[in-house]
TIRO-2110 file (N, C-alpha, C; in Angstrom, 1 decimal):
// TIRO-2110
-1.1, -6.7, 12.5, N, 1, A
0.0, -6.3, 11.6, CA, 1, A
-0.5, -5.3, 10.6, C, 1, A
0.5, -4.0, 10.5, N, 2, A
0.1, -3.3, 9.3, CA, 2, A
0.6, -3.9, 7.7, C, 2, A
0.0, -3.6, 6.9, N, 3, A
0.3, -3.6, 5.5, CA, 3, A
0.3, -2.2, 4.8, C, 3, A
1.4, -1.9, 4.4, N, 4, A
1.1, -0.7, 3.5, CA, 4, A
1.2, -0.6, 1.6, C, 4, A
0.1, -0.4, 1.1, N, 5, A
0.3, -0.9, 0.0, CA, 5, A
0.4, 0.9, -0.5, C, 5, A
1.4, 0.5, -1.6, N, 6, A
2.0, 2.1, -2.5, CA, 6, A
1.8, 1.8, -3.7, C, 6, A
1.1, 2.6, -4.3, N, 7, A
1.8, 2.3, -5.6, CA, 7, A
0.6, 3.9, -6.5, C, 7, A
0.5, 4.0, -7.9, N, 8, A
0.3, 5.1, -8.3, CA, 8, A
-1.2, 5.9, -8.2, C, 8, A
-1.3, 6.7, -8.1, N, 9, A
-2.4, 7.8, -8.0, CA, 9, A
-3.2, 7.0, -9.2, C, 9, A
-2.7, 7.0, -10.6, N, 10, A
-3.5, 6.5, -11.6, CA, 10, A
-2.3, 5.4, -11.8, C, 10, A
-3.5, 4.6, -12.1, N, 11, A
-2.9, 2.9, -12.6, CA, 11, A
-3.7, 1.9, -14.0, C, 11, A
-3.2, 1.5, -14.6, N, 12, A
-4.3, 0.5, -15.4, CA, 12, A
-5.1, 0.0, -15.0, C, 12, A
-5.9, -0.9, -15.5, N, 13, A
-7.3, -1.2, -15.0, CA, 13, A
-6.4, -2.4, -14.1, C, 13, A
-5.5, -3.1, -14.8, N, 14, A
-5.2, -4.5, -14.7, CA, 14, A
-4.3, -4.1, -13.3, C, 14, A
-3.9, -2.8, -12.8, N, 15, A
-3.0, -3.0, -11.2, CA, 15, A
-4.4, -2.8, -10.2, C, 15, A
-4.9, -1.8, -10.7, N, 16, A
-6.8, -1.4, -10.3, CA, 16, A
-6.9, -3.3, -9.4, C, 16, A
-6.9, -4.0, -10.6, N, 17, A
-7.7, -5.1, -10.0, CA, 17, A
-7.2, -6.0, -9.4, C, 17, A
-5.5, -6.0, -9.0, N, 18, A
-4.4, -6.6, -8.2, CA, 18, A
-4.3, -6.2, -7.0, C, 18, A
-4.8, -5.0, -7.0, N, 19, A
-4.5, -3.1, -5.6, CA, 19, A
-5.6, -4.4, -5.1, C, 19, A
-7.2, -4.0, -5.6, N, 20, A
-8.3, -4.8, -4.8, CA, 20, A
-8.1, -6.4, -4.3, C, 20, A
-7.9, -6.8, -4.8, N, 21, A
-7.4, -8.7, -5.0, CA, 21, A
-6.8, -8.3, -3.1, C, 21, A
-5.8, -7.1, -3.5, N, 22, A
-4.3, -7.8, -2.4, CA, 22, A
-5.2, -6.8, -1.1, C, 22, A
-6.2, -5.9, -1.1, N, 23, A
-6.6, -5.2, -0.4, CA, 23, A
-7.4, -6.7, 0.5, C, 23, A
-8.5, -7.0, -0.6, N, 24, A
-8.9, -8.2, 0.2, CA, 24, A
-8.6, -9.1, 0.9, C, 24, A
-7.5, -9.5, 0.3, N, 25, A
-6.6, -10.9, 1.1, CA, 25, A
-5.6, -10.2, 2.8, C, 25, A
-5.3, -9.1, 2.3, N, 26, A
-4.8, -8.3, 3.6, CA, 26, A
-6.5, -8.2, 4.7, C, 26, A
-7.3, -7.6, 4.5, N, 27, A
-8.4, -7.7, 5.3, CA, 27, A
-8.6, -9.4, 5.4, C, 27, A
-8.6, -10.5, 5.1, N, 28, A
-9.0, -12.1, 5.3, CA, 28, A
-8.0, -12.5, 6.2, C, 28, A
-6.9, -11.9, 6.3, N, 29, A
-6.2, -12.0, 7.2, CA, 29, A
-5.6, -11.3, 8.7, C, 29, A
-6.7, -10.4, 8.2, N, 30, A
-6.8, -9.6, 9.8, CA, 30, A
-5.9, -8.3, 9.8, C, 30, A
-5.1, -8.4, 9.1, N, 31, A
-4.5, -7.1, 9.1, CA, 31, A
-4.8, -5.4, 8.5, C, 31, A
-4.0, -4.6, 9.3, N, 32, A
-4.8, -3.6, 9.1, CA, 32, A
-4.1, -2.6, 7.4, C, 32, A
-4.9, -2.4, 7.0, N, 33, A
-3.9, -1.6, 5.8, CA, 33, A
-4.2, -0.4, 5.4, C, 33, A
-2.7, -0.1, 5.3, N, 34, A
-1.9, 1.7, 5.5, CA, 34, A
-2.2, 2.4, 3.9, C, 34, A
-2.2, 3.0, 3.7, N, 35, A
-1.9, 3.6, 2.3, CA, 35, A
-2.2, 5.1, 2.3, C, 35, A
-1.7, 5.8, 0.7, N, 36, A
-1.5, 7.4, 1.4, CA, 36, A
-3.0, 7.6, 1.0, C, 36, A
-4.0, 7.3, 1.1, N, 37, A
-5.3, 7.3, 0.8, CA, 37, A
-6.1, 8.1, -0.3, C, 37, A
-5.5, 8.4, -0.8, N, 38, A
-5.9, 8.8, -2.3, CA, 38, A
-6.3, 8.1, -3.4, C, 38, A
-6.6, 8.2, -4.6, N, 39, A
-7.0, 7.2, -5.7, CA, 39, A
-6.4, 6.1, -6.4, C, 39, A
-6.5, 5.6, -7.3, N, 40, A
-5.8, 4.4, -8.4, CA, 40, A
-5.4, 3.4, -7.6, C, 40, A
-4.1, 3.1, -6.7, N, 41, A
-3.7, 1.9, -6.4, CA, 41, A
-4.4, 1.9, -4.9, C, 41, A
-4.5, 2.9, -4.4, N, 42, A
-4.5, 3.0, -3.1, CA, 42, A
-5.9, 2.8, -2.8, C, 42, A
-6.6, 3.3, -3.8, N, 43, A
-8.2, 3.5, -3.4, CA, 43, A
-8.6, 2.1, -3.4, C, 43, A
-8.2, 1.0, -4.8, N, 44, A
-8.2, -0.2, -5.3, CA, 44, A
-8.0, -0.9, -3.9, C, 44, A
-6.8, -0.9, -3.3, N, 45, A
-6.7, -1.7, -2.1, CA, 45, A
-7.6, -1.1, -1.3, C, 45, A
-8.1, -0.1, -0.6, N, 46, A
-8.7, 0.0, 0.1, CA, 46, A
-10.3, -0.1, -0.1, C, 46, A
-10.8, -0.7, -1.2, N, 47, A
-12.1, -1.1, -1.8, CA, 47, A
-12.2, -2.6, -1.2, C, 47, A
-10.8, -3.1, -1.9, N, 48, A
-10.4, -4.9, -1.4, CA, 48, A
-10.9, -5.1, 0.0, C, 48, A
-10.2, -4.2, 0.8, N, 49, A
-10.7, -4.7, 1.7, CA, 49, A
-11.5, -4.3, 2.7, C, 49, A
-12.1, -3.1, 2.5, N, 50, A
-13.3, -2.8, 3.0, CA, 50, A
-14.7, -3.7, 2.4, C, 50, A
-14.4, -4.4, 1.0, N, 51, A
-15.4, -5.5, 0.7, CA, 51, A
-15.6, -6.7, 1.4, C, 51, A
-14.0, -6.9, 2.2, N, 52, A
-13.9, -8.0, 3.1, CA, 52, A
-14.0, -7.7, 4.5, C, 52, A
-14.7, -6.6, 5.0, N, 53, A
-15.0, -5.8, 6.4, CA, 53, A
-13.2, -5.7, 7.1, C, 53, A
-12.4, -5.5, 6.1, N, 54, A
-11.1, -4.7, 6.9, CA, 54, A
-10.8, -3.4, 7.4, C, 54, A
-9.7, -3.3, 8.1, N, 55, A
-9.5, -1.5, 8.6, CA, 55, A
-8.4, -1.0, 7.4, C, 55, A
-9.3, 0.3, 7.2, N, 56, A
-8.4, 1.3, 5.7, CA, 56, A
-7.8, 2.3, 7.1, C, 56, A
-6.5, 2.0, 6.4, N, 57, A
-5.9, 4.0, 6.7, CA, 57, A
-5.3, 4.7, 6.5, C, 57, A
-5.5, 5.7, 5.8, N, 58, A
-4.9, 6.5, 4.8, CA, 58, A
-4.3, 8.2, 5.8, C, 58, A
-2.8, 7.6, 5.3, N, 59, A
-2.2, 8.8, 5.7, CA, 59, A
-1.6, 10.0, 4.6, C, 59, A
-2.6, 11.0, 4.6, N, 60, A
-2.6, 12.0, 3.4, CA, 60, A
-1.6, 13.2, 3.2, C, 60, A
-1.9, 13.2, 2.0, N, 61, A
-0.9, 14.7, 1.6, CA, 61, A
-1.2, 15.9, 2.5, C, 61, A
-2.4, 16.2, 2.4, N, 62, A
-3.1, 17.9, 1.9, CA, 62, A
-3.1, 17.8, 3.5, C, 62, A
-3.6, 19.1, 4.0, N, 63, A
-3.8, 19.0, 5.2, CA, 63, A
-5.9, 19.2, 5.7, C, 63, A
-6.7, 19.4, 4.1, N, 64, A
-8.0, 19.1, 4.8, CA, 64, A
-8.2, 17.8, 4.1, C, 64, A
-7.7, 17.0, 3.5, N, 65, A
-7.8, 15.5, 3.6, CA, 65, A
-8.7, 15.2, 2.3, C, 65, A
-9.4, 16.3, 1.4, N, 66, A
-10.0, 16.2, 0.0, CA, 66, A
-9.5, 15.0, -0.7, C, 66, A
-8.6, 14.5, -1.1, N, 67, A
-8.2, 13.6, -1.7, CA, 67, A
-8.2, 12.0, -0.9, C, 67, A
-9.0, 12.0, 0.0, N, 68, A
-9.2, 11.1, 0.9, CA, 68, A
-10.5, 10.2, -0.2, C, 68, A
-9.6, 8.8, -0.6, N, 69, A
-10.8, 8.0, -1.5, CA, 69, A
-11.8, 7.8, -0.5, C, 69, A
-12.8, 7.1, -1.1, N, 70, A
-14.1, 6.8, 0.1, CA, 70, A
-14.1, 5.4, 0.6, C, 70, A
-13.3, 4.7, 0.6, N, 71, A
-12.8, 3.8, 1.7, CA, 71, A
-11.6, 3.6, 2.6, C, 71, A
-11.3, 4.8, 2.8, N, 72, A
-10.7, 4.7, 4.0, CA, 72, A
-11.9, 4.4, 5.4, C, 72, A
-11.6, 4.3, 6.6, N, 73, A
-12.2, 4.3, 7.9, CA, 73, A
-11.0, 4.9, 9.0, C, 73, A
-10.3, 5.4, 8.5, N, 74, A
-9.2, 6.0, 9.4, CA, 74, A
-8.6, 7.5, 8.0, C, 74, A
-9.0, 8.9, 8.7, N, 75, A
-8.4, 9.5, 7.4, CA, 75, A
-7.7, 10.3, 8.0, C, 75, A
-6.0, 10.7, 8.0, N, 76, A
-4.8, 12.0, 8.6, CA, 76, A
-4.1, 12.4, 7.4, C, 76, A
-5.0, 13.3, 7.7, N, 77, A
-4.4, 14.5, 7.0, CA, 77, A
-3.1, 15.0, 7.4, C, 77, A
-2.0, 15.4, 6.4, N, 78, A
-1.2, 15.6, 7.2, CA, 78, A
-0.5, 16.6, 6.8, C, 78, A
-0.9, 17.4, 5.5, N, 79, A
-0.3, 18.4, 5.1, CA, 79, A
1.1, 18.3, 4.7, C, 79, A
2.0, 17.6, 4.7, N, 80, A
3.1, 16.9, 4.6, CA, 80, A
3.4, 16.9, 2.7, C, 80, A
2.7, 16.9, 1.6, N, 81, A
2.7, 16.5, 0.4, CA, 81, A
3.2, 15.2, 0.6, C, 81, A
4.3, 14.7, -0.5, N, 82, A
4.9, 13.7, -0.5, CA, 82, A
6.2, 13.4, 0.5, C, 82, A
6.3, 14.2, 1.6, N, 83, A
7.1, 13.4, 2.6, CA, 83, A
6.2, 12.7, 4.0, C, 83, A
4.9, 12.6, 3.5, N, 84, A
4.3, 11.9, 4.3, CA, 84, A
4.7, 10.3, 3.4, C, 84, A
4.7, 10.3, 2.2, N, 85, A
5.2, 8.9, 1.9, CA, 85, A
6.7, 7.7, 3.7, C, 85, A
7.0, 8.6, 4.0, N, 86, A
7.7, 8.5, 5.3, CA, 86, A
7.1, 7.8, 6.2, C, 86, A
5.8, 8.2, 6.8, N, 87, A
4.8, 8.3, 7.5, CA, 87, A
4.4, 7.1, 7.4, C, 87, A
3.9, 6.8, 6.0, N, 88, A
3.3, 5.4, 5.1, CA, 88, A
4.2, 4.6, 5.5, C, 88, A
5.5, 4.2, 5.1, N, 89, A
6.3, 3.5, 5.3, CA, 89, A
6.8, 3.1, 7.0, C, 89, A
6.7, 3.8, 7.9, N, 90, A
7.3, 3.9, 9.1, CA, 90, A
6.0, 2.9, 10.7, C, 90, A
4.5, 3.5, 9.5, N, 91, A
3.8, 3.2, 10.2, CA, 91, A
3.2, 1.2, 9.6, C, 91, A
4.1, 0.9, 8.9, N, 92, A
3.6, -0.4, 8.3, CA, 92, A
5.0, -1.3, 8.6, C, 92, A
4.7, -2.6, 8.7, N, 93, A
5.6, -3.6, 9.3, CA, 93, A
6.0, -4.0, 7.8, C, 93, A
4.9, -4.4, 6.6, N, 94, A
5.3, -4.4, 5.5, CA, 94, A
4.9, -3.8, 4.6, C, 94, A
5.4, -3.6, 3.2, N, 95, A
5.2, -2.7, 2.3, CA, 95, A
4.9, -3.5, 0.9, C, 95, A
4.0, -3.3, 0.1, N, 96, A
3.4, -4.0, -1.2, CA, 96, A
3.6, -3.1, -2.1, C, 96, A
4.3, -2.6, -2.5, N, 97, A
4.4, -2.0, -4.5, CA, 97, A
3.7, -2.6, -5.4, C, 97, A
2.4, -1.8, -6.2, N, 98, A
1.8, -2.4, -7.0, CA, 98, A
2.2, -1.5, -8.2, C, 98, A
3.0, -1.5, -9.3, N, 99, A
2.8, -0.7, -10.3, CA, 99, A
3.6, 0.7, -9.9, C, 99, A
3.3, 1.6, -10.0, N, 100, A
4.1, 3.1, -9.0, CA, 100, A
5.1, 3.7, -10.3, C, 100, A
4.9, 5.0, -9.9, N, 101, A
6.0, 5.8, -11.0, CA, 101, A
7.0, 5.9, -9.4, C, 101, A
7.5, 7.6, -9.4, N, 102, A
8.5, 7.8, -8.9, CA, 102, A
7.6, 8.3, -7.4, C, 102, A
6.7, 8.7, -7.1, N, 103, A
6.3, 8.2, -6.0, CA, 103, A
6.2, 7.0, -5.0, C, 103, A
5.9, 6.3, -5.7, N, 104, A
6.3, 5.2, -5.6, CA, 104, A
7.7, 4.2, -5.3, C, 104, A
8.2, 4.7, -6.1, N, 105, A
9.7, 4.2, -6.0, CA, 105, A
10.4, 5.1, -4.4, C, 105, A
10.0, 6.6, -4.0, N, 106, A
10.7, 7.0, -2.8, CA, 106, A
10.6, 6.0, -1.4, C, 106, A
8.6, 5.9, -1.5, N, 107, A
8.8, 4.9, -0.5, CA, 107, A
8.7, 3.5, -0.7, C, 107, A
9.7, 3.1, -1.9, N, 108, A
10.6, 1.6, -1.8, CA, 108, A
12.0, 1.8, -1.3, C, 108, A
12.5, 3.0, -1.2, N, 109, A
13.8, 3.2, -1.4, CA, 109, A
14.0, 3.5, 0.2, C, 109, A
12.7, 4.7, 1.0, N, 110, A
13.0, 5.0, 2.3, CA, 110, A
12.6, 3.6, 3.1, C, 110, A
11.6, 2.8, 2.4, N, 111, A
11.2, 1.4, 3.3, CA, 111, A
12.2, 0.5, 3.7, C, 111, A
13.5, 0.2, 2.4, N, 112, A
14.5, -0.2, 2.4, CA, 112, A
15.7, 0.4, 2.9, C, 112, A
15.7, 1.8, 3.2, N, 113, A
16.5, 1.6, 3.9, CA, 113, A
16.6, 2.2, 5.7, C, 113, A
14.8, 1.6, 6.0, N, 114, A
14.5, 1.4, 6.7, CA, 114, A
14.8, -0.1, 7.4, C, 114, A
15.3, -0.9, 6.4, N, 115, A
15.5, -2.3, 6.8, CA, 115, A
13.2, -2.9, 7.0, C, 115, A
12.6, -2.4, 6.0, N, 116, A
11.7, -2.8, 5.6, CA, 116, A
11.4, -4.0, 4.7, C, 116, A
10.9, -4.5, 4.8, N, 117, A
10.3, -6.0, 3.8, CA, 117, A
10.1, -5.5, 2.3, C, 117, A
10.0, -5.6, 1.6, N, 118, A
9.1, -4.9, 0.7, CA, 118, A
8.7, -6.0, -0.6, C, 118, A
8.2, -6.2, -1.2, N, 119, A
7.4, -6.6, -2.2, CA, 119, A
6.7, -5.7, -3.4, C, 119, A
7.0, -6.9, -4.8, N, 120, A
6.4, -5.7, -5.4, CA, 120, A
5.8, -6.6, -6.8, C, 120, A
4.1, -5.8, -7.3, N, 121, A
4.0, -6.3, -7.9, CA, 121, A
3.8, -5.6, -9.1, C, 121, A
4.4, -5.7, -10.6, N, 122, A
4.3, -5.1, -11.8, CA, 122, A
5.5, -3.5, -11.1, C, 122, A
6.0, -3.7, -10.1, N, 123, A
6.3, -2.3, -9.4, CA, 123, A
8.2, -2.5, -10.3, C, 123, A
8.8, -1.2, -9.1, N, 124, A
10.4, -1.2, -9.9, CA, 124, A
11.2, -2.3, -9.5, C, 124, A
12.1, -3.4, -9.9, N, 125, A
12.7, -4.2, -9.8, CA, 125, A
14.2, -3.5, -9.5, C, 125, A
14.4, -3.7, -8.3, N, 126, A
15.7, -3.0, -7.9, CA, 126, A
16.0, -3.9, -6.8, C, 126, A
17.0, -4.0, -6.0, N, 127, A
18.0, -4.9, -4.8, CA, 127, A
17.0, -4.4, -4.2, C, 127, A
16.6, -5.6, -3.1, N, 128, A
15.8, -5.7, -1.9, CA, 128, A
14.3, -5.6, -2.3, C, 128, A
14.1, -5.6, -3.2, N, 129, A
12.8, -5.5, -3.3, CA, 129, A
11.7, -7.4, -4.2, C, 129, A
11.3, -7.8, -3.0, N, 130, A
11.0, -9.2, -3.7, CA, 130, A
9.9, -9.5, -4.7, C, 130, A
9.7, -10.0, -5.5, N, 131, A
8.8, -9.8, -6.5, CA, 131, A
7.8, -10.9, -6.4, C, 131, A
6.7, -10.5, -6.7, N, 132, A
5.4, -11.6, -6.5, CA, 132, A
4.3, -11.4, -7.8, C, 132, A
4.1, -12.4, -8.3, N, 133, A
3.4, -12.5, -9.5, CA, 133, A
2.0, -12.2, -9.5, C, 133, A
1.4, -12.4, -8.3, N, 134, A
0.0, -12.0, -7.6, CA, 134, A
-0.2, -11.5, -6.6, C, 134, A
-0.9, -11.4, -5.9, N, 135, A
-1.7, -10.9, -4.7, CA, 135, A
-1.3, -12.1, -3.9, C, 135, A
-1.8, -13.2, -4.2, N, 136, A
-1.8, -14.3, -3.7, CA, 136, A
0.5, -14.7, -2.7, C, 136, A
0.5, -14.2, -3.9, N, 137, A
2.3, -14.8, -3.8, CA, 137, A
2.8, -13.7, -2.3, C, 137, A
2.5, -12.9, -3.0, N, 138, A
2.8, -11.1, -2.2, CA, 138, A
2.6, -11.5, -0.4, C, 138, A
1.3, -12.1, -0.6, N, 139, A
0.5, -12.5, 0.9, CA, 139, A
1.3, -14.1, 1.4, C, 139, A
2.1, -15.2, 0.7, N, 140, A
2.2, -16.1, 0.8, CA, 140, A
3.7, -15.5, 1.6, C, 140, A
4.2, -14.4, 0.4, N, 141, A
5.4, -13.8, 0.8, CA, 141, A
5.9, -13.2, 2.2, C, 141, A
5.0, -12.6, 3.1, N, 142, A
4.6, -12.4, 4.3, CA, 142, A
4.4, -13.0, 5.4, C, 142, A
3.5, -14.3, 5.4, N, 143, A
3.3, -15.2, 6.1, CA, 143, A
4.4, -15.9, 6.1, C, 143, A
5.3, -16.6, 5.2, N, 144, A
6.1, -17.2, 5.7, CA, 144, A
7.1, -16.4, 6.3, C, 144, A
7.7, -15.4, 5.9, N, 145, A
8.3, -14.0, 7.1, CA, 145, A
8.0, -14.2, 8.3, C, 145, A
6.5, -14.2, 8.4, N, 146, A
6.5, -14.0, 10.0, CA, 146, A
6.4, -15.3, 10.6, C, 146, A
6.4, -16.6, 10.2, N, 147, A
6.5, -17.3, 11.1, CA, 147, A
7.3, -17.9, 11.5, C, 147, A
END
């Protein structure tokens, strides 16, 4: 199953350490996780779970992929800027909001009305978007979905 976690380029220390928390628990569970591979929330989750031997993959802005953090294991470049947020969203079954300005908020809005799952933590509180107090909740939030 993909996971795609969104949320901002720069973040506080304290989403920093929620991004990695929920990166890890997505890799403990086998799943693979999406993000636009770049820094702050994105890089955070993809530390999580490359500390827990998971698969990173970052689908990018630029088209030579420079902004690719250093834990991805999967890097597409796609030259796209921010309508690769699309891409992120399309290629993930669910979607985790950690924190996020207006980047953020597009792909809550294109996930939804993709008829997407979405979750979100410290993220925008709007219809259809379910809220989870932790990493932990976010992941509990999922599992029972799928079964």
């Amino acid at each position: 199953m993909n996971i795609a976690v969104v949320g901002g380029s720069t973040c506080l220390k304290k989403y920093y350490q929620i991004a990695e928390k929920l990166g890890e628990l997505i890799a403990r569970n086998g799943w693979i996780l999406i993000c636009g591979g770049g820094p702050g929330v994105m890089e955070a989750a993809c530390r999580g779970a490359k500390n827990k031997r998971g698969l990173t993959v970052g689908i990018l802005p630029s088209y030579d992929g420079k902004e690719a953090n250093n834990y991805l294991d999967v890097k597409i470049p796609t030259g796209l800027g921010f309508i690769r947020n699309t891409l992120v969203v399309r290629a993930a079954d669910y979607i985790v909001a950690v924190s996020g300005k207006y980047g953020t908020l597009s792909e809550i809005g294109f996930a939804l009305s993709e008829g997407k799952k979405v979750i979100g933590i410290g993220s925008w509180q709007i219809e259809g978007v379910k809220e989870a107090a932790t990493p932990e909740q976010a992941v509990e939030v999922i599992k029972e979905d799928v079964k």
